[in-house]
C-alpha positions in Angstrom: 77.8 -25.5 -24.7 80.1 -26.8 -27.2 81.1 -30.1 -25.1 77.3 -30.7 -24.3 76.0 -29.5 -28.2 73.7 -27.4 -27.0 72.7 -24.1 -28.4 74.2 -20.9 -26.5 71.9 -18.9 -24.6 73.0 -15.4 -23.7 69.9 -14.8 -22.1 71.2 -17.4 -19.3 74.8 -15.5 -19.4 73.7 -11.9 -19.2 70.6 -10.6 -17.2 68.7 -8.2 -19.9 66.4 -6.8 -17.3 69.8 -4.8 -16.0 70.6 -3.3 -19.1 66.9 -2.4 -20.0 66.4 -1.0 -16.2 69.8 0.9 -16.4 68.6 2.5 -20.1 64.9 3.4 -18.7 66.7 5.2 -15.6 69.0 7.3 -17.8 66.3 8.3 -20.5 63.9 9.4 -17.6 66.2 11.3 -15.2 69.1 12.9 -17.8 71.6 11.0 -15.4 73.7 9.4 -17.8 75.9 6.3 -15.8 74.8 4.1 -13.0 72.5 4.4 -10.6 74.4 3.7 -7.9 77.4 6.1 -8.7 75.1 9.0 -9.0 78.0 11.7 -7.8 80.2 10.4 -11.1 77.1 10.5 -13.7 76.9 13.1 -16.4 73.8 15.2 -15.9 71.7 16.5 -18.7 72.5 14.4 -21.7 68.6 13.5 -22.5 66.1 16.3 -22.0 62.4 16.7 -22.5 61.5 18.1 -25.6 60.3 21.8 -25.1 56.8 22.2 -27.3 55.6 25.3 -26.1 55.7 27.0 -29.2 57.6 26.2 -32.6 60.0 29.0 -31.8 61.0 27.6 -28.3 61.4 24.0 -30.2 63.4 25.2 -32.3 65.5 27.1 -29.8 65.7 24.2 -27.7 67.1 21.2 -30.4 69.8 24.3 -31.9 71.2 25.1 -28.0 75.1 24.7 -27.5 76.3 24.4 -23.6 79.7 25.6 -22.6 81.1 23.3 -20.2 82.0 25.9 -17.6 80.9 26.6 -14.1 78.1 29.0 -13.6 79.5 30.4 -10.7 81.8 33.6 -10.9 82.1 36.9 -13.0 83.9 35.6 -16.0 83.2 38.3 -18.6 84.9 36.7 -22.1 83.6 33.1 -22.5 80.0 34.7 -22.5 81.0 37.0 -24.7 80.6 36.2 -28.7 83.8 35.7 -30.5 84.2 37.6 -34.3 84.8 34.2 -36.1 80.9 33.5 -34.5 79.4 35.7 -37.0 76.3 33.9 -38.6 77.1 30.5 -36.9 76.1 32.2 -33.5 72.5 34.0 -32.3 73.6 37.1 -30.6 70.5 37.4 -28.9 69.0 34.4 -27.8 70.4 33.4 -24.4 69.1 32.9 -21.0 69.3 34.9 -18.2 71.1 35.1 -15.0 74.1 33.3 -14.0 74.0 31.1 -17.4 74.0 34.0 -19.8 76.3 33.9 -22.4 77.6 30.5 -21.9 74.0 28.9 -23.2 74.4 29.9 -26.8 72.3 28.6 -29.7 72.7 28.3 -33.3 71.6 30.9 -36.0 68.5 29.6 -37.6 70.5 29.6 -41.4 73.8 27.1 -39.6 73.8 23.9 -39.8 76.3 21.3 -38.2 78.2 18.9 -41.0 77.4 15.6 -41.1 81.0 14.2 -43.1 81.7 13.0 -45.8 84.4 11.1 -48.0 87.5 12.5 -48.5 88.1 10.2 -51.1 86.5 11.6 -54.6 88.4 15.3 -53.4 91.5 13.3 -53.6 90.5 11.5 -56.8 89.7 15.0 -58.7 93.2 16.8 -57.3 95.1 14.2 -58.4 93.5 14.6 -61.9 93.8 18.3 -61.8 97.6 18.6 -61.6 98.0 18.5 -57.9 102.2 17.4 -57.4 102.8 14.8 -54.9 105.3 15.6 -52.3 108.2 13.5 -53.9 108.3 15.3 -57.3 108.3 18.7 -55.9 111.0 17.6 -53.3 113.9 20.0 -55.7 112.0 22.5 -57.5 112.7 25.7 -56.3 109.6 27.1 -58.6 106.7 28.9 -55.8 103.9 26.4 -55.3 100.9 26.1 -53.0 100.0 23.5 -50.4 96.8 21.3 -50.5 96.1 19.7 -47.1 92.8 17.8 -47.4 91.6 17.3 -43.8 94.8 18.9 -42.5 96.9 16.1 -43.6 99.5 17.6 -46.6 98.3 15.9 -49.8 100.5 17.7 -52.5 101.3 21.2 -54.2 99.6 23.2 -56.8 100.8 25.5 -59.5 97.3 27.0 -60.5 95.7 27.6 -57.2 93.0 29.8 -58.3 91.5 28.0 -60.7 91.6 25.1 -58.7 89.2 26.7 -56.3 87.5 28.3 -58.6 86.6 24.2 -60.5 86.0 23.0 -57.1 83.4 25.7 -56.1 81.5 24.9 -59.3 81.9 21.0 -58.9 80.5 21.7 -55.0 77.4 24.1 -56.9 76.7 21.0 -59.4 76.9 18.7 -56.6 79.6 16.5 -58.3 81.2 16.9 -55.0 79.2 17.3 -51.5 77.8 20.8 -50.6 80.0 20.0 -47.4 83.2 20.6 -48.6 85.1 23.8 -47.3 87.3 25.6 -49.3 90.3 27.7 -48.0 92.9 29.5 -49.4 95.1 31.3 -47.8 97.3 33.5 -49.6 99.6 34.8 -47.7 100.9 31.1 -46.6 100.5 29.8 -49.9 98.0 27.1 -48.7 94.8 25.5 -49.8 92.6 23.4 -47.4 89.9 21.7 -48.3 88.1 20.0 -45.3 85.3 16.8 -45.3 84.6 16.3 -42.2 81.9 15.9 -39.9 80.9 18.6 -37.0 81.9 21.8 -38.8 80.1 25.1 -38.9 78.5 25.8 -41.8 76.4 28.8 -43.0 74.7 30.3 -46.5 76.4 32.5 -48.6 75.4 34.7 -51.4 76.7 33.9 -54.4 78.0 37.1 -56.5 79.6 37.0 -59.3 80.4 40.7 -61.5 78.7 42.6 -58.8 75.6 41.3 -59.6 73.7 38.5 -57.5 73.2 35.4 -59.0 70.0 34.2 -57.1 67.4 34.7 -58.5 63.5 34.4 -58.1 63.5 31.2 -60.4 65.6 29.6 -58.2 63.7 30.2 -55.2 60.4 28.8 -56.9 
C-alpha cells in the first residue's frame, strides 16, 4: 500500500464475516471460544435473561457461581462463611447437587465499581499522615496507613483521622466507595478504592440514637 499509494483496506486483510460468525455463535450457545475447540470453551458466560417474574430477575442478574465440581459430598464450600453476613442470601439457592455453591447476593450489596486512589492520598498527606523516611528513627507509637494495601505513611491521630474521613465519605467529598479499617490491635489503618469489593448499608448511630430519619428517606 505505501509503495503503490493506495489507501489500506483491512477489509481485504482480515475476513469480518469470521469474527462476526464467531461472536453470534458465543452470544447464542454460552460457549465462550471457538467453534471448533468446543471441549476447551468456557461454558455459561452469556445466559438468557430469566423474566418470569421481577423476583426471579433479580435473582438471576445478583447470582455468584463457585467454580467447583458438582459431584461429591463436600459439606463446607456450600456452607455460608461468618464474614458473609449481609453480603450473602442465606436462603436463596438451588436445589440438589448445586446447593450451596450457587449463591446470590443480598438484595441491600452491591459490588464496587473503583475508584481513584488519588484524592485519598491528596487529603492524608494534608492531614498529617508521616511518610516512611521521616518516621524511619522515631521510637514514638504510630499507626500504619496502607491505601490499597500498599504502605503509604504513619499517623499519630488515628481516630480522628477516621472519624474526618467518614464524614468527608457522608458529604461525598470523597466516594461513598471508600472502605475504612482500622485495626487496633496491629496499629493499622486501611483505606481501600478499589473495584469488585463487597459492600453493604449500615446504620448510622451516633449517641445511641439513630441518625436516619424520616426526612431523609422522603
Amino acid at each position: 500500500c505505501v509503495e503503490t499509494h493506495k489507501e489500506f483496506n483491512l477489509s481485504l486483510a482480515v475476513k469480518h464475516q469470521t469474527i462476526t460468525n464467531g461472536l453470534k455463535y458465543s452470544l447464542a450457545t454460552g460457549n465462550w471460544g471457538d467453534q471448533k475447540k468446543s471441549m476447551a470453551a468456557k461454558a455459561g458466560v452469556s445466559q438468557v435473561l430469566n423474566r418470569y417474574t421481577y423476583a426471579s430477575t433479580l435473582s438471576h442478574l445478583r447470582r455468584c457461581n463457585t467454580p467447583l465440581g458438582r459431584e461429591g459430598k463436600i459439606a463446607k464450600p456450600r456452607q455460608l462463611h461468618n464474614t458473609h453476613w449481609g453480603m450473602v442470601c442465606p436462603a436463596e439457592t438451588p436445589e440438589g447437587q448445586a446447593c450451596g455453591l450457587v449463591k446470590n447476593l443480598a438484595l441491600m450489596a452491591c459490588i464496587s465499581v473503583g475508584s481513584y486512589s488519588a484524592p485519598v492520598i491528596e487529603f492524608l498527606e494534608e492531614w498529617g499522615l508521616e511518610s516512611l523516611e521521616e518516621n524511619a528513627h522515631s521510637s514514638t507509637p504510630c499507626t500504619k496507613v496502607f491505601v490499597n494495601g500498599v504502605w503509604m505513611g504513619v499517623h499519630r491521630d488515628p481516630a480522628n483521622l477516621v472519624k474526618t474521613i467518614k464524614k468527608l465519605r457522608r458529604k461525598d467529598d470523597i466516594s461513598p466507595e471508600v472502605s475504612v479499617v482500622r485495626d487496633i490491635r496491629e496499629r493499622e489503618l486501611r483505606l481501600y478504592t478499589d473495584a469488585g469489593r463487597v459492600c453493604r448499608p449500615l446504620f448510622i448511630v451516633e449517641n445511641q440514637q439513630l441518625v436516619l430519619q424520616k426526612k431523609h428517606i422522603k
